[in-house]
N, C-alpha and C positions, 0 to 999 in steps of 0.2 A: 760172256763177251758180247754177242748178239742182243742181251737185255741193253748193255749202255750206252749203246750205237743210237739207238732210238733217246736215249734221254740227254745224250748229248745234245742231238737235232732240237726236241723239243724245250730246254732248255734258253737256249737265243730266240728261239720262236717265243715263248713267252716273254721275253724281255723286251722283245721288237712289238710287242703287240702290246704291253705295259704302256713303253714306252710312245707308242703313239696314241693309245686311248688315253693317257695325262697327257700328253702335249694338243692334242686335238680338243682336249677340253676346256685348256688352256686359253686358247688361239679362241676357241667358240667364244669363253667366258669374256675374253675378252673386244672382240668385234661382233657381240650376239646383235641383232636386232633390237634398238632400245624405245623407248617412248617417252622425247624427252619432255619433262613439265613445261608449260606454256606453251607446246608447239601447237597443242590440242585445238579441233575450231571453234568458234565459239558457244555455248552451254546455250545462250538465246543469242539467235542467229539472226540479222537485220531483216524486217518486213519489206517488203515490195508490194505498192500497190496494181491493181490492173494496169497501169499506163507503162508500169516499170519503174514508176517512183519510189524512194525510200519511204516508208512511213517512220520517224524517228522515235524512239522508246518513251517514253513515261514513267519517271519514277516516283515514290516515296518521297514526300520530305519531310526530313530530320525538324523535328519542333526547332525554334527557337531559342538563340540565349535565355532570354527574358523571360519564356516558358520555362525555360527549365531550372531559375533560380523563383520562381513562381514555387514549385515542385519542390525546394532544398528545403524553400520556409514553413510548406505544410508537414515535412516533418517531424516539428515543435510543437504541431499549431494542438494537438489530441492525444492525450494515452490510447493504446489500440489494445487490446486486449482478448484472447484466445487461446488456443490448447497450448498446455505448456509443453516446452521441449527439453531434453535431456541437455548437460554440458555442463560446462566447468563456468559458463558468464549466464546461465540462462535463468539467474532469477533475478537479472537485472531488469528483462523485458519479461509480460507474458507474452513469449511469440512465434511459435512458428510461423514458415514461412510460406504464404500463399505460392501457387504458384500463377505467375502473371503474365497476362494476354498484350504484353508489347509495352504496356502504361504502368510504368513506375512513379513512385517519388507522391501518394496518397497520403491522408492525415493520418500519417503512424510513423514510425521510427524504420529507419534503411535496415535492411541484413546485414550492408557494409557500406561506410566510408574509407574511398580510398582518397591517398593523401599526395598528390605527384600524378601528374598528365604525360607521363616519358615513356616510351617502350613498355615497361615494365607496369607501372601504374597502369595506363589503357591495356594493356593486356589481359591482368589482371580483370579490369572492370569487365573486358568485351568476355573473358571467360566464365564471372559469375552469373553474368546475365543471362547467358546461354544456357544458366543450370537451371535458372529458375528463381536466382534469386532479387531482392530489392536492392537497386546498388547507387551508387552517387559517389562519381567520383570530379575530385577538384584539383587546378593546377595553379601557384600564384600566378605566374607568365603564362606563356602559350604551351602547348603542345609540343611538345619534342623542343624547347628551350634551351635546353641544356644541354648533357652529354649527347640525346639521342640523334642530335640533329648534326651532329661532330666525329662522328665516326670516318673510318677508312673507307665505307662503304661496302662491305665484304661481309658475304653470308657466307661464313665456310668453317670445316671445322677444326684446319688450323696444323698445319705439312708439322709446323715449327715445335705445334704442343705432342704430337706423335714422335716428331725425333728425342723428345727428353722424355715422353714416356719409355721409350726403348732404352734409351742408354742411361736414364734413373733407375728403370724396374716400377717406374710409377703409375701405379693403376688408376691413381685417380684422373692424371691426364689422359689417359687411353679411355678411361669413360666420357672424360671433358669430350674431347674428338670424336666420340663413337656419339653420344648424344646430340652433339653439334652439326656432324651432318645427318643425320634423322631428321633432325631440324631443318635444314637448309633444303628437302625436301618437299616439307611441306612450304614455306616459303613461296618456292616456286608455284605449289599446286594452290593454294590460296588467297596468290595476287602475281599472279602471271603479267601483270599490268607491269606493276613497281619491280620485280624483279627477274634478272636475268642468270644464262650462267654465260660464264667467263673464260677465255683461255688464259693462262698465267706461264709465263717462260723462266724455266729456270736455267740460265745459261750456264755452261761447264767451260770451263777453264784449265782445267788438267785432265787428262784421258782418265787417270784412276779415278774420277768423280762420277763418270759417268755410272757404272755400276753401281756402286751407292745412291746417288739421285735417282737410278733407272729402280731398282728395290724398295726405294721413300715412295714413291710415286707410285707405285704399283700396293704395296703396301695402303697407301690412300687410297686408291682404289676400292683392293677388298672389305677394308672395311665399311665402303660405303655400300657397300653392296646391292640390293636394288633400292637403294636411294642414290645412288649414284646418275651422274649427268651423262657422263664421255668419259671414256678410258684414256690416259694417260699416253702419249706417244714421243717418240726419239725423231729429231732433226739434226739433217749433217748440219757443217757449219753453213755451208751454199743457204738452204735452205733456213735455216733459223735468223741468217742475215736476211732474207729477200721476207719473212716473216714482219722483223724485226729491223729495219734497215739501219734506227739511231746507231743500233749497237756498234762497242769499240770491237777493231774487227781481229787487233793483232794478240789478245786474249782471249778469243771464244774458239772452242774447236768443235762446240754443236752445242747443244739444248735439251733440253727436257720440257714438254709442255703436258701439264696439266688443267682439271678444270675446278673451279669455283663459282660460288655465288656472286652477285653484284646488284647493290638494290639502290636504290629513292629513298634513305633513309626518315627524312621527315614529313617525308608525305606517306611515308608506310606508316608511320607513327599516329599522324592523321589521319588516315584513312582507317586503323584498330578503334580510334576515339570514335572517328563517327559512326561506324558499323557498329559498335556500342552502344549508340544514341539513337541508333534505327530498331536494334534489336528492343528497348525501353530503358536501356539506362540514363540517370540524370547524369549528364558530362556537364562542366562548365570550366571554361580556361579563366584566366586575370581576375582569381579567386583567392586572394587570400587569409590563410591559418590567422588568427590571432590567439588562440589561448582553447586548450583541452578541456572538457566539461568530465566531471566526475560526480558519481553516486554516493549517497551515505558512504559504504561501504569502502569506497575510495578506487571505483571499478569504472574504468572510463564508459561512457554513455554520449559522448559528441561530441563538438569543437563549436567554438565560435569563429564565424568567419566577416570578411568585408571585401565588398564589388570593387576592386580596383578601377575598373571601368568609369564608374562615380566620381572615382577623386579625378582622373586626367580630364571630364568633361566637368570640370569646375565646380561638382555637388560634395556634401558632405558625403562619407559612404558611413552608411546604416550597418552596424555591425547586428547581424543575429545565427541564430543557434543552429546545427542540425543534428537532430537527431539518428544515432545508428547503435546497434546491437556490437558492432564490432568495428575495429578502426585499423585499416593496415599503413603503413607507413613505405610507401615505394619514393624518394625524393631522390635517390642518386648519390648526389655529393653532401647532397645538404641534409643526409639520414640523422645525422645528428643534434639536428637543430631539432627537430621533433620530437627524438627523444627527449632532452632534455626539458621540451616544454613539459615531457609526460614526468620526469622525472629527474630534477638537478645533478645528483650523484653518479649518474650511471657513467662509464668510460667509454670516451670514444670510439668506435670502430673501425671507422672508416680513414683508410689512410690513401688521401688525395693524388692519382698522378696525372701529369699532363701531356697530351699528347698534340705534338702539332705536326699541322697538314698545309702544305702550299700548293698552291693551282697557277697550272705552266698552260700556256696556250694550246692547240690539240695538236699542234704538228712535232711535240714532242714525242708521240707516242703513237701507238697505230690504232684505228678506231678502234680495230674488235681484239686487243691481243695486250696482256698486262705481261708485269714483269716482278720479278721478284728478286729481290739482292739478300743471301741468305746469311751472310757476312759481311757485315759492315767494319769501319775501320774499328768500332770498339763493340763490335759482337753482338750489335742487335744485326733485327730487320726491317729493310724496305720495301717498301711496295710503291710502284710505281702503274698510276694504273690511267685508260680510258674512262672518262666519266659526264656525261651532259654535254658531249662535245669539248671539253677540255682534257687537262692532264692530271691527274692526283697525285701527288708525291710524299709520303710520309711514314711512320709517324715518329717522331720522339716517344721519350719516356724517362720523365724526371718528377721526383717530388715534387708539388706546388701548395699554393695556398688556394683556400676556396673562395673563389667569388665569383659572383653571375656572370660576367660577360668579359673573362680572362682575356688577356693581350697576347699573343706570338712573339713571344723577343727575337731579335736580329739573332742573336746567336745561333737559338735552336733552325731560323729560316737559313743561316748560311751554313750550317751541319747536314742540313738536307740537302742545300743546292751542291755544296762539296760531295757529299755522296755520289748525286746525278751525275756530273763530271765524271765521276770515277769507272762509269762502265758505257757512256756515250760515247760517241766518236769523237775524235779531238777537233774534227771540223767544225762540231754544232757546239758555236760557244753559248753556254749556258750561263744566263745574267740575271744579276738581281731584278734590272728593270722588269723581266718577262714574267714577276711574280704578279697574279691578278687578283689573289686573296689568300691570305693565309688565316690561319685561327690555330684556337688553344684548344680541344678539349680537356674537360676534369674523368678522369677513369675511376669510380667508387673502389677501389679494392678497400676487401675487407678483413678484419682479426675477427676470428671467432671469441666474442666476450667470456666464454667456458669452458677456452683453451687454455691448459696451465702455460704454456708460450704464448705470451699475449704477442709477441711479437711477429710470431705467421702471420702470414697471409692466407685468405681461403682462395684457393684455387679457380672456384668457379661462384658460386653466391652462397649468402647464408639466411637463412630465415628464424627468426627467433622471436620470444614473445615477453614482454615485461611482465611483474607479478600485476600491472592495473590492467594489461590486457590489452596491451601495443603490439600491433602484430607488424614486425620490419623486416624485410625483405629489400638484402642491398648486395651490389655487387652484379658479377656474370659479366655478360655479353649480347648485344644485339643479335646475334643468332638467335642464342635459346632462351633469349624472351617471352613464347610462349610455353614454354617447360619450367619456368619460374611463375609462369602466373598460375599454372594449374597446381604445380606443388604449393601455394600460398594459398591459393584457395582450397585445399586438400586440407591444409594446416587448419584454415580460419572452420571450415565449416563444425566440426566437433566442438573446436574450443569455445564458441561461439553459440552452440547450437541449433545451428541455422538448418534449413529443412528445403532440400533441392527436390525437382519434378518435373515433367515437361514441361515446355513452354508453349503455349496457344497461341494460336490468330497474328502469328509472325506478318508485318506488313510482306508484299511479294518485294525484296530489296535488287529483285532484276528486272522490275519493272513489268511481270509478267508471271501467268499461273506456270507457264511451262514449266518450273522448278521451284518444289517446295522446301522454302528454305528451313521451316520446323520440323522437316521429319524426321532429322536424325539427334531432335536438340530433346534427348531422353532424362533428364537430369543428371547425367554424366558430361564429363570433360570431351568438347565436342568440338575445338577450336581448330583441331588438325584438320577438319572438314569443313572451315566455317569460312565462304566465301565471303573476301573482305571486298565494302565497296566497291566496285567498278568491274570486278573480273567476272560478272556473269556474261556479258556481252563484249568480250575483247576478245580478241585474234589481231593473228599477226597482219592481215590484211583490213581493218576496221577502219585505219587510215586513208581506203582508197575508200570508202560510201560519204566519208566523212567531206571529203574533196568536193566530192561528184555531188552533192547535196548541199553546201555550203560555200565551196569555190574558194576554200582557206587554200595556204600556199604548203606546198608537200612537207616542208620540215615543220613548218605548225600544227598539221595533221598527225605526221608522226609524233611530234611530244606531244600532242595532248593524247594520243590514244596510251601513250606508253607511261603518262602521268595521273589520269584520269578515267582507264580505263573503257567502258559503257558510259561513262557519264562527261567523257569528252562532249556526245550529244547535249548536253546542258551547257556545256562552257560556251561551246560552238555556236549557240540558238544566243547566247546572253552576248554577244561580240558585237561592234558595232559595225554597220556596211562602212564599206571603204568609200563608196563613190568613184571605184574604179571598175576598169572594166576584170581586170582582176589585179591581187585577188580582192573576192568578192564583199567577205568579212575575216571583221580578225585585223583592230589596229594595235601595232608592238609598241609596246613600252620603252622597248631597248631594241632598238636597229641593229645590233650584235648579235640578239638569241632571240629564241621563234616566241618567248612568254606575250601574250597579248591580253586586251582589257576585258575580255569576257573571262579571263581567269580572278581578275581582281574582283568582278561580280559575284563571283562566284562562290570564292572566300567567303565575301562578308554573308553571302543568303546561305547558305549550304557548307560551310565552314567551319565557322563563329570567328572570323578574322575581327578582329577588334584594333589595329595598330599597324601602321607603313610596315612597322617589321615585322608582323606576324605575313604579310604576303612577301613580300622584298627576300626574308628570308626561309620559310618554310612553308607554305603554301608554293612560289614559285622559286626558285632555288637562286635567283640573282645573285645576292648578294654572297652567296658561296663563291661565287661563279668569278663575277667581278665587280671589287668594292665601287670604283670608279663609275660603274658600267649603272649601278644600283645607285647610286648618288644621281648621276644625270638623270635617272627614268622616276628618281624621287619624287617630284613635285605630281607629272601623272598620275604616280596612284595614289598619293597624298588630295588630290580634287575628284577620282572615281571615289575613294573610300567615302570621301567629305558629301558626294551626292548620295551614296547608299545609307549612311548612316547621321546624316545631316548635323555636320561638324561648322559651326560657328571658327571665327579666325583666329580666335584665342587656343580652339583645342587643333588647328592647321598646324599653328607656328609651335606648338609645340609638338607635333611628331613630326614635326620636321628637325626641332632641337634633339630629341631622343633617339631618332634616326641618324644621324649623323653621329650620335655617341656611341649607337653601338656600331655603327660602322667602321668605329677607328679599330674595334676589335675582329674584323675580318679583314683587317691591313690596306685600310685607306691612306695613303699619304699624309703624315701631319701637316704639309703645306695647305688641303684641303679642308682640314675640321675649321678653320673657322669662314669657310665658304656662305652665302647667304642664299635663299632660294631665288633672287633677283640674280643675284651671278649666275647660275647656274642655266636659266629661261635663256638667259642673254647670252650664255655661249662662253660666259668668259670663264667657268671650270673648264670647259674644253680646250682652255690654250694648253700650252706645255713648258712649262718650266726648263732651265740648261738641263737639268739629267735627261729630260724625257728627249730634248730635244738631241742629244747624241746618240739616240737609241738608234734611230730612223736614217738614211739618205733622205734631206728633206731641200725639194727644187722648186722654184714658183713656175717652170715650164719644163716640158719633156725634151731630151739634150738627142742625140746619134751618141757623142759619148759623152758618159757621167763623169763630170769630173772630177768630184770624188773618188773615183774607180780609178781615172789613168794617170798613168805615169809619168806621161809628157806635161809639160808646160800648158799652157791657153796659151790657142794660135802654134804652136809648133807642131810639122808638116813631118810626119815619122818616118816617110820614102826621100827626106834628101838629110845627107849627114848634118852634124847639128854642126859644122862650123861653116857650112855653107852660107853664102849673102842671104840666101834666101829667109834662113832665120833668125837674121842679124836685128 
């Protein structure tokens, strides 16, 4: 009796003490001390001279276009020959592979051609390069053209693919998600510049929701585990309104907020190319394929290509050769077109979808605080997000057809704006006028060609190799981007028998010995450390040296350090003075947003901007932003570009025509496509049409009361009755 006396007691005492060392660890794991990525200060840190002046950085520059199609043709120009290397392609070259002191693209043949400029192409190249090996990679268009430049904006790994991996049992989305934010980690830690993280609200609607959102969320959480941003937290309803104020108020009974990535998508894309191009890769954009070069054997050996650049500035373009050991195929949408040049028979893969996005002015939404709709009326998702000072809203998801510069149909733009309705407040009426660009993207998914279901879809990408030795790579996500380019390049090196090693004599790409950027480039996959452009000299305060040294205006400082990284310092030095007293330099393009002309310099020297829309729309993100906004600031950088790269009127007037066409596909008014650049100088696209003009209270002087607003008559006196003489 005396024995269970005691084991009673002890018995709750160990359960109370369970119980609060799991809940305490809980509670710790949850609010622990974090270190979020970006907040870091900067790796090189601004000089001050004696007086207390800035001394501004010094960087590297990236060779030239014209260098580096110089570079594509030497490797035609000579058989190169040396120890032979092991592999299934390697008695097509004798070659292994030097390893190279920053200077590729010599009289021999590439380790690889890559084929597509998009996410995944630059990624690819800025990862081989980094091994060690010879690379050259080519894009018909620009730089993130395509899909990459059309995304939602969101580095995350995806609440949506976690809930069907739970309630499928499918592992392979739980890896998707588990990979995805790994990724969205380095993201941050790699270009702190271009990317940020996000809060996202997910509002509840019925009390039993909450538990289940509050377990999704927490869920996302762990498994991000130290790649994780911010832990996940609960708002009453008070609070998630005063968050979120659009919200409808008599359906929310509180919130869930979580966090995610948010980036710059094609100037990250950009920014992969160019740090590719610094490391010694040959990059070149408005390069295109014409036709596969093949061995005796029938073992591909190169492509032919032609300078698009040549044809729009009035010259014949010179088709010639380049030679590579191996040829990967990253295009996106257009995977199949390559294949087949490699080979007529083979079955498509790639089954096209589109997804569209429309941009709502910013005061839909709160600057720092997204939103997510996790039920729509037919069971997808929305995302409703802050983005460049506007509002993102989207996306659709329907089969399409492939073509370059797809159109937003009304349908899918008023499916979205119905959506938006659906969980705003009934005051804030949401109108088509208020749409300022929309667009299509094309999403590559893809069948596995050696699936006996050809009609799956691969979940996340696939990589696969023809019997000549096409190595394609299509499919995924802007996330894991660089987890596709290292898997590809994992793939290419055996089959190819290429020969990785460290890399030498790295130029210093931060403009300074302080941090060497070769030390950790061992001939292994090193991308998850590999500081892209700009982010060795950013911090969250770079904005204010930037001010204080150039006398730019605060929101131009901010974007350019948040676009450009350390190398804002070059945009900033290439601006023109105002002739004001401030600000000092830095004249805008677009009186709307802070983009100014020292960006447009900047493109074309440090860039490879070649075309109004390679700035207009990915280099500075205008014409995302606003088609309209991007037509008036047309003609400006259509005469900086004309001065940088000395464009006669024949090659003006026509990217002025090619501008305006693709502008109709980020939803420029068709009253506007056949505008002229003389309308436009003179003011007269600025008028407003009846739709625009109902949009607005529009008065030629300021009233006491507007009379459009009151209720009374003009001239009636509302303190004496209305049948008094007085009103008669």
């Amino acid at each position: 009796m005396t024995a269970r006396q005691p084991r009673r007691l002890l018995r709750p005492l160990i359960y109370a003490a369970a119980t609060v060392t799991i809940g305490g660890g809980v509670l710790y794991y949850s609010y622990r001390p974090r270190n979020i990525p970006g907040s870091d200060p900067a790796a090189v840190p601004p000089k001050f001279g004696p007086d207390g002046t800035i001394a501004p950085p010094r960087f590297p520059k990236v060779r030239s276009r014209a260098e580096q199609i110089v570079n594509l043709k030497k490797s035609a120009a000579t058989s190169h020959t040396s120890e032979v290397t092991d592999g299934p392609f390697s008695s097509l070259f004798q070659s292994g592979s030097k390893i190279h002191n920053g200077e590729t693209g010599g009289e021999e043949p590439y380790d690889l051609l890559i084929i597509g400029g998009g996410a995944t192409g630059s990624g690819i190249a800025l990862d081989a390069v980094t091994r060690g090996l010879r690379v050259a990679c080519i894009e018909r268009d620009d730089f993130s053209s395509g899909t990459s430049s059309k995304s939602t904006k969101l580095v995350h790994g995806g609440v949506r693919y976690l809930e069907k991996a739970v309630w499928e049992l499918d592992y392979n989305q739980y890896k998707l998600v588990k990979e995805a934010l790994r990724e969205r980690k380095y993201f941050l830690d790699t270009a702190p510049h271009l990317s940020s993280w996000l809060p996202i609200m997910l509002p509840i609607q019925k009390w039993w929701q909450a538990p289940y959102f509050w377990m999704g969320t927490k869920a996302y959480d762990f498994l991000a585990g130290s790649e994780g941003i911010e832990s996940s937290y609960f708002l009453t309803k008070s609070k998630a309104l005063e968050a979120f104020p659009m919200l409808k108020r008599n359906n929310v009974v509180g919130a869930l907020v979580y966090y995610d990535g948010a980036h710059n998508d094609s100037r990250m894309n950009v920014s992969i190319a160019m740090t590719a191009a610094l490391y010694g890769a040959t990059v070149v954009n408005h390069m295109e394929i014409v036709g596969l070069e093949k061995d005796a054997s029938g073992k591909l050996c190169g492509a032919r290509v032609k300078d698009l650049v040549q044809e729009k500035n009035g010259k014949r373009a010179e088709e010639f050769t380049i030679k590579a050991r191996g040829i990967i195929n990253a295009t996106g949408p257009f995977t199949d077109s390559i294949r087949k040049m490699d080979d007529q028979t083979v079955d498509e893969i790639v089954a096209p979808s589109s997804g569209v996005h429309v941009i709502l002015p910013g005061y839909y939404s709160p600057a720092k605080m997204g939103l997510i709709d996790p039920k729509t009326s037919d069971g997808r998702v929305i995302f409703f997000l802050p983005w460049q000072g506007n509002t993102i809203a989207g996306t659709t998801d329907a089969p399409t057809e492939i073509s370059q510069n797809p159109i937003a149909g009304e349908e899918e733009i008023n499916w979205i704006l119905s959506e938006i309705r659906g969980y705003l407040a009934p005051d804030i009426n949401v109108r088509r006028g208020d749409v300022l660009a929309a667009w299509s993207g094309i999403r590559p998914l893809v069948r596995d060609p050696k699936a006996k279901n050809t009609e799956s879809l691969v979940r996340n990408h696939l990589i696969t190799i023809s019997d000549s030795g096409l190595l394609t790579c299509a499919g995924g996500k802007w996330t894991t981007y660089r987890q596709m380019a290292e898997e590809a390049v994992d793939e290419a090196i055996p089959q190819y028998g290429l020969r990785t090693g460290p890399v030498m004599h790295v130029p210093h790409i931060s403009g300074t010995e302080m941090v060497d950027d070769a030390a950790p480039l061992d001939g292994t996959c090193q991308t998850h450390q590999v500081r892209l452009i700009g982010a060795h000299g950013y911090s969250k305060t770079l904005f204010i040296n930037l001010i204080q040294h150039f006398g730019v205006e605060t929101d131009v400082a901010k974007h350019l350090t948040e676009s450009y990284g350390d190398r804002a310092w070059t945009v900033a030095a290439l601006s023109a003075p105002t002739e004001k007293r401030f600000p000092v330099r830095g004249i805008r393009i677009s009186p709307l947003y802070p983009f100014i002309d020292g960006e447009v310099r900047y493109a074309v020297r440090h860039e490879y901007a070649q075309t109004a829309v390679d700035v207009l729309a990915r280099r500075t993100r205008l014409a995302f932003l606003n088609a309209q906004a991007a037509l008036e600031a047309l003609p400006t950088v259509i005469d900086l570009m004309g001065e940088e790269l000395k464009w006669d009127s024949k090659r003006k007037n026509l990217e002025w025509r090619e501008s305006v066409k693709f502008l109709a596909s980020m939803g420029l008014a068709k009253s506007k496509l056949n505008v002229t650049r003389r309308d436009v100088e003179s003011g007269k696209v600025a008028e407003y049409d009846e739709h625009e003009r109902k949009l607005y209270s529009r008065h030629d002087r300021p009233a006491d009361t507007i009379e459009s607003d009151s209720k009374f008559e003009s001239g009636e006196n509302p303190m004496i009755g209305k049948d008094s003489p007085a009103n008669k």
